[in-house]
C-alpha positions in Angstrom: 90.0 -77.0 32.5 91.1 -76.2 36.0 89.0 -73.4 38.0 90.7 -70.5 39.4 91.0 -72.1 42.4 93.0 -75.3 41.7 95.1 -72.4 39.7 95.9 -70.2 43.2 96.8 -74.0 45.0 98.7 -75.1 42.4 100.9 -71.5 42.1 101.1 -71.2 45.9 102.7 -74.7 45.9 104.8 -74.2 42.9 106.1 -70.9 44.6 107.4 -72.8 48.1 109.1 -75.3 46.3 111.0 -72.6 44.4 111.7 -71.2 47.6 112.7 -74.3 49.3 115.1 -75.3 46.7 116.4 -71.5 46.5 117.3 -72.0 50.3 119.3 -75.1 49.6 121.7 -73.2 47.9 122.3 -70.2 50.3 125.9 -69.7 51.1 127.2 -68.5 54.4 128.3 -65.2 52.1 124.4 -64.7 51.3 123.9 -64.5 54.6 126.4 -61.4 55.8 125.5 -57.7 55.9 126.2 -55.9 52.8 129.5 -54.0 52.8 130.5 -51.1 51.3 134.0 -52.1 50.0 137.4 -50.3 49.3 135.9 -49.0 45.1 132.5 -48.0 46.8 134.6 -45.5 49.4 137.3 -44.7 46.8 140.3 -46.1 49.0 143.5 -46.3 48.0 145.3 -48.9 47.0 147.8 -50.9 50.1 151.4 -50.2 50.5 151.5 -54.0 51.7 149.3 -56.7 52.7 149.8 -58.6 55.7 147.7 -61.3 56.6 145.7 -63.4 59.4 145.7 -66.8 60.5 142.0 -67.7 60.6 139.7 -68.2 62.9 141.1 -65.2 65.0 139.9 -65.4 68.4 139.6 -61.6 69.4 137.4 -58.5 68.2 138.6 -55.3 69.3 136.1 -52.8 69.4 136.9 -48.9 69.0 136.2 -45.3 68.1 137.8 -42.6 65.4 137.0 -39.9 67.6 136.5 -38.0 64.6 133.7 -36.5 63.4 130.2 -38.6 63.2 128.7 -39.4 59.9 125.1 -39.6 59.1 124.7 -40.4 55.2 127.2 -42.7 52.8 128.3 -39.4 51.5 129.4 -37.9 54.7 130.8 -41.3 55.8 132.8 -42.4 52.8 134.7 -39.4 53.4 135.5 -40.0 56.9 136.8 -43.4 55.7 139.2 -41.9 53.2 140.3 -39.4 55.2 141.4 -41.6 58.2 143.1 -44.0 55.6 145.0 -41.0 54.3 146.1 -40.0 57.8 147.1 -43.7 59.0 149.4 -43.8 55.9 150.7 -40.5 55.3 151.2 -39.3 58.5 151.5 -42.4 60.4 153.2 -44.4 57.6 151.1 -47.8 58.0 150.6 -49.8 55.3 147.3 -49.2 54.7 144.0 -48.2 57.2 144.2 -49.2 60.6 140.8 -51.1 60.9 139.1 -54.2 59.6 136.0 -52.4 59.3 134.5 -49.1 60.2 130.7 -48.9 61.3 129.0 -45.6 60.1 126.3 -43.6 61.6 124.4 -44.6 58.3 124.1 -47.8 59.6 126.6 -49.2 56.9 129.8 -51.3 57.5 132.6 -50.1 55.7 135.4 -52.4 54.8 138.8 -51.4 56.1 141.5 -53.8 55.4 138.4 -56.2 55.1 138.6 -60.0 56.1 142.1 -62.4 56.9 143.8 -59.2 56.6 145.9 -57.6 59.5 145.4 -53.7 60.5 147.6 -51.9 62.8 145.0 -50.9 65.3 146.1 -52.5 68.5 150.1 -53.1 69.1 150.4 -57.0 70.4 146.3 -58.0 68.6 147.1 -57.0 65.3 147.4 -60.5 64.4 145.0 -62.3 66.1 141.9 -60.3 66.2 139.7 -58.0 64.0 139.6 -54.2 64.5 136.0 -52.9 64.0 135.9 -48.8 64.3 133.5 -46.7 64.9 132.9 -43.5 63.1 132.8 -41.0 65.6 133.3 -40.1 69.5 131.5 -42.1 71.9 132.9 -40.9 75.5 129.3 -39.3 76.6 126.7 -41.4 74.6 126.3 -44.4 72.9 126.4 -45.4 68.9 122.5 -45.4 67.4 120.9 -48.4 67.1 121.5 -49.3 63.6 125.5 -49.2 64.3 125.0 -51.6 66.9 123.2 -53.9 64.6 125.7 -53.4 62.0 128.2 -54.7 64.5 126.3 -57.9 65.8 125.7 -58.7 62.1 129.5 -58.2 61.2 130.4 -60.5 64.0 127.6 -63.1 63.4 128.5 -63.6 59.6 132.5 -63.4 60.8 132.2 -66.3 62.9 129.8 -68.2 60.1 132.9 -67.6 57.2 135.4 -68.9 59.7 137.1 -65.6 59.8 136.6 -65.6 63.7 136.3 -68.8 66.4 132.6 -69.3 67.6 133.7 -68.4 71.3 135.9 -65.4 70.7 136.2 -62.6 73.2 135.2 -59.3 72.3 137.1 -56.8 73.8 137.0 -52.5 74.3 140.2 -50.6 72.8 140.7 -49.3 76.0 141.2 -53.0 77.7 143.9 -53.8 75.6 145.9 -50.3 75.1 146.5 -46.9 76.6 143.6 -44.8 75.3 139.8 -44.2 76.2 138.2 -45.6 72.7 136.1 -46.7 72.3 134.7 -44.3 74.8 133.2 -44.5 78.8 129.5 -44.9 77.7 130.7 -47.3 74.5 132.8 -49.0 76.5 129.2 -49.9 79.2 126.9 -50.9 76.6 130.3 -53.2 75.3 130.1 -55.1 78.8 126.5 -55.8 78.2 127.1 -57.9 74.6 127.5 -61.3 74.1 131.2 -62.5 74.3 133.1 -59.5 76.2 135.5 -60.5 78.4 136.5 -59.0 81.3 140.2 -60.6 80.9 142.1 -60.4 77.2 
């Protein structure tokens, strides 16, 4: 009979294999942030659906300048109510955004992937609009929206939903308006992949 000993070895080994093999199988999907999706903040459904050619090559990065939001809750709402404005009183098709980033630290799907928004007139179809929930002229987003975002993009480029050396870019560079906000738009020029030139 084996002693407890060989037992513990042979476990220990029987448990990496298991883990080895369970690796094999991971997905570039299994690797992305979780998402809250369009049921989990009770959107509505599209009035069209207009899609992407894929990879795009642009991220545009911008602000509600709404309210902040600190808890799913309080966030969910903020989603629904900018998807009610964009189509009721702006008459888009559906939300403006790919995503939205909440002060939760959650990502919120807007239109969600190789779907066009309307959030920038001329990028619409050949970049992904990521929002933030919130104002950001006079500070910058917490740390775990930040993350959020570099996660997002990370496991965009590994579905093929954006190139591996796309240019991310500040609302502001691209449009007439201050989103996604002066001290947004510095801590912007210090991530990986801005570009001073669209």
């Amino acid at each position: 009979m084996a002693d407890l000993r060989t037992c513990a070895i042979l476990a220990t080994l029987t448990a990496v294999v298991y883990v080895c093999v369970a690796g094999k199988g991971a997905t570039p999907a299994s690797r992305c942030p979780a998402v809250v999706d369009r049921s989990g903040w009770g959107a509505l459904p599209p009035k069209a659906v207009k899609y992407l050619t894929i990879p795009v090559p642009k991220v545009i990065v911008i602000h509600t300048a709404t309210q902040e939001c600190t808890t799913n809750k309080q966030c969910a709402a903020r989603v629904r109510s900018a998807q009610a404005f964009h189509m009721n009183e702006r008459n888009y098709h559906d939300i403006r955004y790919s995503f939205l980033i909440g002060g939760d630290g959650n990502i919120y799907e807007g239109v969600g992937w190789h779907k066009a928004g309307n959030h920038t007139r001329g990028y619409n179809r050949n970049s992904l609009g990521i929002a933030f929930i919130g104002k950001f002229e006079e500070k910058v987003p917490d740390a775990n929206m930040l993350t959020a975002l570099k996660n997002l993009l990370a496991c965009a480029v590994r579905l093929g939903e954006l190139t591996r050396d796309y240019k991310l870019l500040a609302h502001r560079q691209v449009s007439s308006t201050a989103s996604p906000g002066t001290a947004f738009f510095e801590e912007i020029k210090k991530m990986p992949h801005w570009a001073a030139n669209p």
